[in-house]
N, C-alpha and C positions, 0 to 999 in steps of 0.2 A: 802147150807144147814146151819141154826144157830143153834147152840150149846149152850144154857143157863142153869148151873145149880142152880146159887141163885141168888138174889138182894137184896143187904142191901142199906139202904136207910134212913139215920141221918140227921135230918133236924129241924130248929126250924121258927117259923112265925116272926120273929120280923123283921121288917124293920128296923132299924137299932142298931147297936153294939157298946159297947166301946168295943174295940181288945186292948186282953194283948198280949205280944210278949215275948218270954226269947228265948233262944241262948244259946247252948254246944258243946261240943267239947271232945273227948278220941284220944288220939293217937292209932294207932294200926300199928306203926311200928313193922313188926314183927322181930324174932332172928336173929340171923346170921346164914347161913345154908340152910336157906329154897329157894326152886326153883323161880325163876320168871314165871310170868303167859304169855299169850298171841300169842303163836307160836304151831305149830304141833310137839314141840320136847322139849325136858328137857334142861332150861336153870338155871346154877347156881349165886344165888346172890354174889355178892364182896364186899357189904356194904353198907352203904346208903349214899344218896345223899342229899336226903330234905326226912323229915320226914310224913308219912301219917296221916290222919286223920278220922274220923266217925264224922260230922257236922250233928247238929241236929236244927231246930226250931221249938215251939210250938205255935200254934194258940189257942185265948184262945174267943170266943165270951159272955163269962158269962154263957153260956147254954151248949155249945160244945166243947170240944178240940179237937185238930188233930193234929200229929208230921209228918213232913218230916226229914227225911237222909237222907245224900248224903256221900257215903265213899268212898276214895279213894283208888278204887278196880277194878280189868279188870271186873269182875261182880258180880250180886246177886243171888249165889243161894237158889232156895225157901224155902230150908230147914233150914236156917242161918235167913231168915225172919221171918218163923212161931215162931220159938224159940225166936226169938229176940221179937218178936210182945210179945211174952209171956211172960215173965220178964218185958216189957216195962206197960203192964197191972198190972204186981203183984206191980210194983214201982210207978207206978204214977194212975193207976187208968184211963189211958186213954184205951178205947178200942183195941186192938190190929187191927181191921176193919177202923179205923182213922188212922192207923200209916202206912206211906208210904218211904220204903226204898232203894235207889238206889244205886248203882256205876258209876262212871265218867267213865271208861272205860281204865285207864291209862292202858297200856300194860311195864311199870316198876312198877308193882306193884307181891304180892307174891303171887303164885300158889296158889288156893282153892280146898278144895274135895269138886266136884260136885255131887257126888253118880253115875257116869255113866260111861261108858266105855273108856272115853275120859280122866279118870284121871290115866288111864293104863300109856299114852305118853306125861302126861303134868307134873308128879309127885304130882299129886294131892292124890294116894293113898298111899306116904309116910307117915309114921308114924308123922315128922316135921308138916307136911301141914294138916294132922287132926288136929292133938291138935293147931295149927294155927288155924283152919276152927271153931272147937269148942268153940275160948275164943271170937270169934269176937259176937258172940248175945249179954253178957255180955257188952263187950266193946258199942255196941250199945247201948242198953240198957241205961247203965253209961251218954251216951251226950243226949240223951232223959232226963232222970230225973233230969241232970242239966240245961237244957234248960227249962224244970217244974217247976223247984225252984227258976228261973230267973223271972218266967215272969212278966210284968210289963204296967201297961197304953203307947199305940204308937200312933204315927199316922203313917197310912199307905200310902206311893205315889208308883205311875208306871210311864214308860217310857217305850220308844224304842229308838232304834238308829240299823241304817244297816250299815253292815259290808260286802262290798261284794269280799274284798279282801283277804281273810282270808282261807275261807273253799273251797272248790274245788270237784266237782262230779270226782270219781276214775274212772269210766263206762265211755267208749267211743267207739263210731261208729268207725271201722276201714276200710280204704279201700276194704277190701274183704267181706264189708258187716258183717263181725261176730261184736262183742261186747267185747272191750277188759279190760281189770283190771288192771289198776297200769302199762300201756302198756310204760311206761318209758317217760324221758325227751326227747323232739324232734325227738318225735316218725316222721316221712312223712308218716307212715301209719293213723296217726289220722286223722280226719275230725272232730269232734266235739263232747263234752260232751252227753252222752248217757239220760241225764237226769239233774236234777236243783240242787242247794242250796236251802238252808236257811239261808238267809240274817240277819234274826231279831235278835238282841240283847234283850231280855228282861232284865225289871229291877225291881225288887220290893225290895221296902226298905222299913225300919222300923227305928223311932226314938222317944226317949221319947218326950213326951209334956213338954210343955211351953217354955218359952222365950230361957232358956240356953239348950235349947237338942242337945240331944249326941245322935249319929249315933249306933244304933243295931244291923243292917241287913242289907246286901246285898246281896238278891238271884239274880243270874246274869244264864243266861240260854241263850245257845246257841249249834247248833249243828257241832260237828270237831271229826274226831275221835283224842282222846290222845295218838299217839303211834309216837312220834319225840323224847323224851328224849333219847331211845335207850340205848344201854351200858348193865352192867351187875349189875347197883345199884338202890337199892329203889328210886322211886321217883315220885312226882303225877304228874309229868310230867306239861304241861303249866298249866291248873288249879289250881295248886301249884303257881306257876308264879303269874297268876290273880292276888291269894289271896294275896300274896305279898308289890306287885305292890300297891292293892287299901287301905292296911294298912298304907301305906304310903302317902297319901291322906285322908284317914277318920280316922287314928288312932288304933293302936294294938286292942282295945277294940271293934270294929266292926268287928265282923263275916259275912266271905264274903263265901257262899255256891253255889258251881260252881254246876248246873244241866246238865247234855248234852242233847241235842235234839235228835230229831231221825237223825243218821247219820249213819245207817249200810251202806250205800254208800259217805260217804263225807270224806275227810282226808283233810291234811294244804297241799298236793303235786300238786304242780303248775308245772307243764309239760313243761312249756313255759321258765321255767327259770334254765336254768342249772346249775348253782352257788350253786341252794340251798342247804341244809346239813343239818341233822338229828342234834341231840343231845342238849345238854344242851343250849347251845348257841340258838338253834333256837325254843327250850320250850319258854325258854325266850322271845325272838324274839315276837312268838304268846301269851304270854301272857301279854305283852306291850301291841301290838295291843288291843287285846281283853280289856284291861283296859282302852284304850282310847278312847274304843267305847263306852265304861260305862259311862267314864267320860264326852263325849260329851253329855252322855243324862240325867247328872243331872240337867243341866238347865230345860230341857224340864218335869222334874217329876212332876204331877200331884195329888195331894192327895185325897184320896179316902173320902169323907165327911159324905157320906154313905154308910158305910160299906156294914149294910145287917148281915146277918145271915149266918152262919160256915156251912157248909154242906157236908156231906162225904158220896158216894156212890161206890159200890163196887159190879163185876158182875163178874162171874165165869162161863169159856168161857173151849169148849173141841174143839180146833183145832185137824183138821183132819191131822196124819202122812202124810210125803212123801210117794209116791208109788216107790216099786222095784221087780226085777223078779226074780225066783231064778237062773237064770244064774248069773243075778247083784249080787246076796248076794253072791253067793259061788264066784265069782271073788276078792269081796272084801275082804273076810276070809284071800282069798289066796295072797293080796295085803298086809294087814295089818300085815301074818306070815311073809312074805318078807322082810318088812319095818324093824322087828327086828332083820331079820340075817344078813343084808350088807345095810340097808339105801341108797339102789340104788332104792326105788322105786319113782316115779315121785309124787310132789307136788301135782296135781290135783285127782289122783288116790288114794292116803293118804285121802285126803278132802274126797270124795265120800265113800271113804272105810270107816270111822269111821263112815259117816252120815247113811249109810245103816245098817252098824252092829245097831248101838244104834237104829234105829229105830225097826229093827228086833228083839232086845233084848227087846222093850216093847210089841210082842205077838198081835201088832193092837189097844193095848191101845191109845186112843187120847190125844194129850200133854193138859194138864190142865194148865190153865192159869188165870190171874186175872188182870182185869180194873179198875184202882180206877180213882174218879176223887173227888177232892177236888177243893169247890169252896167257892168264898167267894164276898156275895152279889150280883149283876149282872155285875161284872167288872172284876173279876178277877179267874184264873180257871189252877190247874197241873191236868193233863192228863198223869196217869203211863202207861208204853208202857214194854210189859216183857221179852227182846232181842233187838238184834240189829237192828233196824228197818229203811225200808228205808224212805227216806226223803220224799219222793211223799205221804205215808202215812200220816206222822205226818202237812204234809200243805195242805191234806185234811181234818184234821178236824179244824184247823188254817182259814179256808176259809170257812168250812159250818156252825162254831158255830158262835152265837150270842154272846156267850164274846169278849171283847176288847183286852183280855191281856189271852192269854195263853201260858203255862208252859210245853212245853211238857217233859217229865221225861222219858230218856231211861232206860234201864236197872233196871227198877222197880221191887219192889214184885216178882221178877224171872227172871231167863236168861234161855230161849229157843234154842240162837242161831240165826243167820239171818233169816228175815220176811221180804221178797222182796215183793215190788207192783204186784200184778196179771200179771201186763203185762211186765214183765222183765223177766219170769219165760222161754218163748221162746229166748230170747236173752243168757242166760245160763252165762256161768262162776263162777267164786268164789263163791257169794254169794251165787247162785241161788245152784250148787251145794252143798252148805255145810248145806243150811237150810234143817230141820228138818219137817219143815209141807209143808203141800199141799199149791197149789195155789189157791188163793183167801182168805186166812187163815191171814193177815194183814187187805182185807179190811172187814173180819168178828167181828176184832179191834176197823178199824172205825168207825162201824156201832153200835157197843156198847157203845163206847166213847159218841159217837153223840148224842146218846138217852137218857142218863144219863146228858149230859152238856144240853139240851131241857129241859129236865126235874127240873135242879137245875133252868135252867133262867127264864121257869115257874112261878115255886114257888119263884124267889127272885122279880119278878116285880108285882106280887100278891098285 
């Protein structure tokens, strides 16, 4: 069953564009004090490591503009978007329906109020992590309007380069037939990855015209999940790295904007190698890699000669809740009282307990969601995705669209929480228990994505 509540739909005729481009940036390190995000328990910060960011660029077609964010944040919730869209409209005058805001995903990064029942055990309902949760639209906001005030005549190139040593499927076929998660280093129960990567590097850059130009932009998009820095301090974990890395090659002055792909199933843990080691060292590690694979594919970038026309669509999507019985809810009530008197109760039981409460605390309500896709003339195309999403998704519409070059953007315009492919939903474990919607509720996703990128290549080959 589809679920459609609006379509906006920004769009101009011109075959081709001069593209302005500007570039910002806010820090949004947050205090000392405040929780880290990304576990089923309250973890305390010790300070920072590498500094976070809210990275911003503006597309400017002479007719249209459009902002992407990428912040370094385990996620986006919707409510930190809409505000932020709002400010971002009262400052720059760009639509708040063109502005597309993400998280990298880093799991060192600091606790959010998400508005739901889950900010009971993550410390999201401390008083710290509001007034945190509350300055970041602001903070947004801020590298938006400076990325507006930047902008400037570019040319635009693409590339690729694959990388297939880097990200790794978690999901794997075990001897007993089940489906296992993070089933450890040299497991003999394994047999083989339950499912793929995403090899692709994408690269879109931007630089001024004429003979002496200087490098702008580096949107670099690839899907890993960011959770190797480990530890107890701030840190955007490898995409921190990347950015690093490729300052040191194109210079301070290029902003390099790390996007993740859909990788609700992908992490850096390679099973086969028992050496490897969490932390700072191997952030590092992967985000060498990942700049090398950038860097391999500056040769090969292509410039975009005909831009085309700026085009921003946006569709509003009512995914159907998980189902549970009330034997399941009252079991979970009684899991989650548990959890807080002696933390003896089992990992898996925590997961499904908070998934069922939250969904039984929205009454049958359908999780609302929203599909942006920005595109820019028949070449180039982000596709927001609004939770952790599996991979099988995001290289279904990678393989059905007719663009060249797309961007897929996890953790977009909202965090839902895991959106496994339909057919993993019998296979079960982690993700599949801890997602919040029904089955087939990803590829209701892709089906709107899809329809929306048809529609912008349409009208740009017109």
């Amino acid at each position: 069953m589809r679920y459609f509540l609006a379509l906006f739909f920004a769009a101009t005729t011109a075959l081709s564009a001069e593209i302005k481009t500007g570039v910002g940036q806010s820090k949004i390190t947050p205090p000392d004090g405040i929780g880290l995000a990304g576990y089923y328990h309250e973890r305390g910060s010790e300070g920072v490591h590498d500094d976070i960011f809210a990275k911003a660029t503006v597309l400017d077609d002479g007719t249209t503009r459009a902002a992407i964010v990428v912040c370094d944040l385990i996620s986006m919730p919707r409510w930190i978007v809409v505000e932020a869209r709002h400010l971002i409209e009262q400052q720059t005058g760009i639509p708040g329906a063109k502005v597309m805001i993400a998280a990298t995903h880093t799991h060192t990064a600091p606790v959010l109020t998400r508005e739901t029942i889950s900010d009971m055990i993550s410390g999201g309902a401390k008083p710290i992590a509001q007034e945190y949760s509350r300055s970041l639209p602001k903070l947004i906001a801020e590298a938006v309007a400076a990325a507006n005030d930047n902008r400037k005549p570019v040319r635009i190139s693409v590339a690729k380069e694959y990388e297939t040593k880097l990200g790794y499927n978690r999901r794997f076929w075990m001897r007993d037939g089940s489906v296992g998660w993070n089933p450890g280093r040299h497991n003999p129960q394994v047999i083989r990855p339950a499912g793929p990567i995403d090899p692709e590097v994408g690269l879109f850059y931007a630089e001024t015209l004429g003979a002496n130009s200087t490098p702008v932009l580096s949107f670099v998009n690839y899907a890993m999940h960011p959770d190797t820095t480990s530890g107890a301090k701030i840190s955007a974990d490898y995409p921190g790295a990347l950015a690093r890395i490729m300052s040191l090659y194109k210079g301070p002055d290029m902003m390099t904007i790390f996007a993740n792909g859909t990788c609700g199933n992908i992490n850096h843990i390679d099973v086969h190698w028992r050496e490897q080691k969490g932390g700072t060292n191997e952030a590092n590690r992967l985000g060498t890699i990942l700049a090398a694979s950038v860097f391999k594919a500056f040769p090969q970038l292509q410039p975009i000669t005909n831009t085309g026309a700026l085009r921003v669509q946006n569709e509003l999507l009512k995914l159907p809740l998980a189902t549970f019985t009330e034997v399941e809810l009252a079991e979970a009530r009684k899991d989650i009282a548990e959890s807080k008197d002696n933390n003896r109760v089992g990992f898996m039981k925590l997961v499904r307990g908070y998934r069922i409460l939250e969904c039984a605390d929205r009454k049958g309500a359908p999780m609302e969601v929203e599909v942006q896709v920005i595109t820019l003339g028949r070449d180039v195309a982000w596709v927001s995705w609004p939770g952790e999403i599996f991979v099988e998704l995001g290289l279904s519409v990678k393989n059905a669209a007719k663009f060249p070059n797309i961007y897929n953007v996890e953790l977009a315009n909202g965090a839902i929480g895991y959106i496994p492919n339909k057919s993993a939903w019998p296979e079960g474990n982690y993700e599949v228990e801890s997602s919040r919607v029904a089955p087939g509720a990803g590829e209701l996703l892709v089906t709107a994505a899809l329809k929306m990128l048809d529609a912008a290549h349409t009208e740009a080959t017109k």
